[in-house]
Each structure stands twice: as structure tokens, then as C-alpha cells.
N, C-alpha and C positions, 0 to 999 in steps of 0.2 A: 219717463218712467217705463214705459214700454222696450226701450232700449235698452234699459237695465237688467228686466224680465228676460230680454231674447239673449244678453250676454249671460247671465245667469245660468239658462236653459242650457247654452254652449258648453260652456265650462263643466258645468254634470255631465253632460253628453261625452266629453273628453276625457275625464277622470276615469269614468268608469270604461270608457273605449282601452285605457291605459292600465288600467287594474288590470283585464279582459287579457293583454298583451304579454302584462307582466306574468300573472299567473300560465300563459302558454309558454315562457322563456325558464320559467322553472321546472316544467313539466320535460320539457324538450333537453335542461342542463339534466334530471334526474334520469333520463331514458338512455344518455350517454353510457353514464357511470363516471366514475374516477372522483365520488364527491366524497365529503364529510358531513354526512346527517345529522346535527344534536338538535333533539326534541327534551324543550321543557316539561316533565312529568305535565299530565293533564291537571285539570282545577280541582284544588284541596284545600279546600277556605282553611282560612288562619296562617301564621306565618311559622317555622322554624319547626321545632320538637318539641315535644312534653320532656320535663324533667326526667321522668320514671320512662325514655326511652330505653327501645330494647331492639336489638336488629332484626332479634329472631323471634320476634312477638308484635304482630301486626296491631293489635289492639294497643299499644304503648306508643303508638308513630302517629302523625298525623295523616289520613286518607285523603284519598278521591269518597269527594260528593257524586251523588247520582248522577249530578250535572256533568263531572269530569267524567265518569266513566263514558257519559253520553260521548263528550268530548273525543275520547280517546280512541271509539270506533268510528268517528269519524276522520281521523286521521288514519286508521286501516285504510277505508274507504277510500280516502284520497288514492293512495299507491294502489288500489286493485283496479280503482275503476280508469285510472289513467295508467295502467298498466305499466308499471313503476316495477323494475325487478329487484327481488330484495332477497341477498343471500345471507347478511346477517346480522341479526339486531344483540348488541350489548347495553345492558339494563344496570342503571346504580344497585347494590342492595337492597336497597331502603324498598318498603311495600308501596306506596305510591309510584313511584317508576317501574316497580315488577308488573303493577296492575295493567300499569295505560300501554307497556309491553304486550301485555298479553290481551289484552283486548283491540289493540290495533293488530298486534304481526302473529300474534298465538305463541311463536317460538321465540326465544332468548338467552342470553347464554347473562350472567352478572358478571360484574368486574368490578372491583373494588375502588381501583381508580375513576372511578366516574360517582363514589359514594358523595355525601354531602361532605361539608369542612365547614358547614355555619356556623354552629353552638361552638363553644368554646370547647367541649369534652372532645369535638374531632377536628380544630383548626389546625393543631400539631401535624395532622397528615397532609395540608396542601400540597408541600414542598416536594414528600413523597409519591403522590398520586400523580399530580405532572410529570415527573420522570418517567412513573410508569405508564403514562396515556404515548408518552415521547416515545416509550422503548416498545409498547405495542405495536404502534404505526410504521416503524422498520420495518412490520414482515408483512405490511399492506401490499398488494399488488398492484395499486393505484388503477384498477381498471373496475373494479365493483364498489357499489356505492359500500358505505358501513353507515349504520345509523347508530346514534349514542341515544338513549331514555338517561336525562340525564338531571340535575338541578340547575336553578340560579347559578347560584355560585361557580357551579363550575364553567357553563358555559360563559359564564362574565370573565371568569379567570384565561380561558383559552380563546377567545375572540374578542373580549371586551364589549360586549355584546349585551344591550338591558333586556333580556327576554322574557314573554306573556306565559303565563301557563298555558301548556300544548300549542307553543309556537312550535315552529318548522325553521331552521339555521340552517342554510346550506353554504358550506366554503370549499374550499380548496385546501391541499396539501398544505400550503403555505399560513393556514387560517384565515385567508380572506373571503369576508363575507360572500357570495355572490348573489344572494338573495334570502329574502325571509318569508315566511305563509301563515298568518294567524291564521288558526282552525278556533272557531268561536265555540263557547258549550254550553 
């Protein structure tokens, strides 16, 4: 039994030694540049959209809880306090990715191609928004990070990727994962 205890004790001691590692190998890919940042909007209990959504009417979308907002400056936090350079954040429309936008990086620019396509009232734009996320990254310089505030959906649709509210998805040009960061809220 004791034996069990000290292998026990090992294996915590490794995990989190290996956590410790991982999280410096993404701090170290983001201090590069040349990545692809998509952040899942921070936690907005319930799933999809109210019926009586409206794009330009925050009260008809579904929000960030106090918890997400908490959330979403800690994902600021993250990139200030590991000194993470960040020249520019694109945010879906939708108010939940504007918010956890402006409460992590303050500044952001929308882009339509990064909207949601869940509900059925916007599935018809997939097809479309992909092109346009394809034909954005042409005039990437591949040397500064870009971060997407973005959805589910989309980020499953361009990495295939099942991501947490206010994870952290980092890839490459190619869409290859290189690593991922829950920020807990």
C-alpha cells in the first residue's frame, strides 16, 4: 500500500511538472509570433441564440455571466503579464465575443467571417465566411500573432477542434494545432 501512495505521489508530481512545461512552450510559441490565436468567447451559460435574436441588440443574444466576464480578463492577463505582443484582435459580431474582446485586449476590430453559423437562420453563411477567413489570411504577414474572439462552431469548423468557453487554440498557417490553454472562470 505504501508503494502505491509513493507511486501516486510520483505521478502528481510529473503531471503537474509537465503542465508547468507545457504552459512555458506556449508562452515561448506566442512570444515568437507567426501564430493563429482563436479564443472561444468567454462563459455564457445556455447554448445557441434566443429566437427574437438581433445582432445589433445585445439584450436579444445570449451574454457573458459575471463569471465569463471574470473569465475573459483573465485571459487579458495572461498575454500582459507574460508579455505576449498583441497587434490585433478580430472579434465575431455577436455581443459575447465583443465583450470577452474588450475585456481581455480593450481594442478590436469585428469581422463577420468569424460570426456564428449555429441556428439555422445563419448556417447558409458557413460556406461563405470560410472563404472569407481564407481570403483575409492572404494579407497576413505571418510574423504577428492575430487572435480570432470567436465561436464553437467556428473554431470546430477551421481546426476541428472541441473547444471550452475562453479556451486559448493556438495553430499555425497550416491550421495545425500547436497547443491549447483553458483559462478557467
Amino acid at each position: 500500500m505504501k508503494f502505491l501512495k509513493i507511486i501516486l505521489i510520483l505521478f502528481i508530481s510529473l503531471t503537474t511538472l509537465v503542465k508547468a512545461d507545457s504552459k512555458k512552450n506556449i508562452i515561448e510559441n506566442l512570444k515568437i509570433g507567426g501564430n493563429l490565436i482563436f479564443i472561444r468567447h468567454a462563459y455564457a451559460p445556455g447554448g445557441g441564440d434566443p429566437e427574437n435574436f438581433n445582432i445589433y441588440d445585445c439584450s436579444t443574444q445570449r451574454n457573458l455571466s459575471e463569471s465569463g466576464r471574470t473569465q475573459s480578463r483573465k485571459i487579458g492577463n495572461f498575454f500582459t503579464e507574460n508579455k505576449i505582443k498583441i497587434e490585433n484582435v478580430y472579434t465575431s459580431e455577436w455581443c459575447r465575443c465583443k465583450e470577452t474582446a474588450s475585456l481581455a485586449f480593450k481594442n478590436f476590430k469585428t469581422k463577420s467571417f468569424l460570426n456564428s453559423f449555429f441556428s439555422s437562420k445563419f448556417a447558409q453563411n458557413k460556406n461563405s465566411q470560410m472563404r472569407d477567413f481564407q481570403k483575409f489570411l492572404l494579407d497576413w504577414d505571418e510574423k504577428t500573432n492575430l487572435i480570432f474572439v470567436t465561436h464553437y462552431v467556428v473554431i470546430s469548423e477551421i481546426l476541428d477542434y472541441p473547444s471550452s468557453s475562453g479556451e486559448i487554440v493556438i495553430s499555425n498557417k497550416n491550421f495545425k494545432i500547436i497547443d491549447t490553454l483553458e483559462i478557467e472562470y
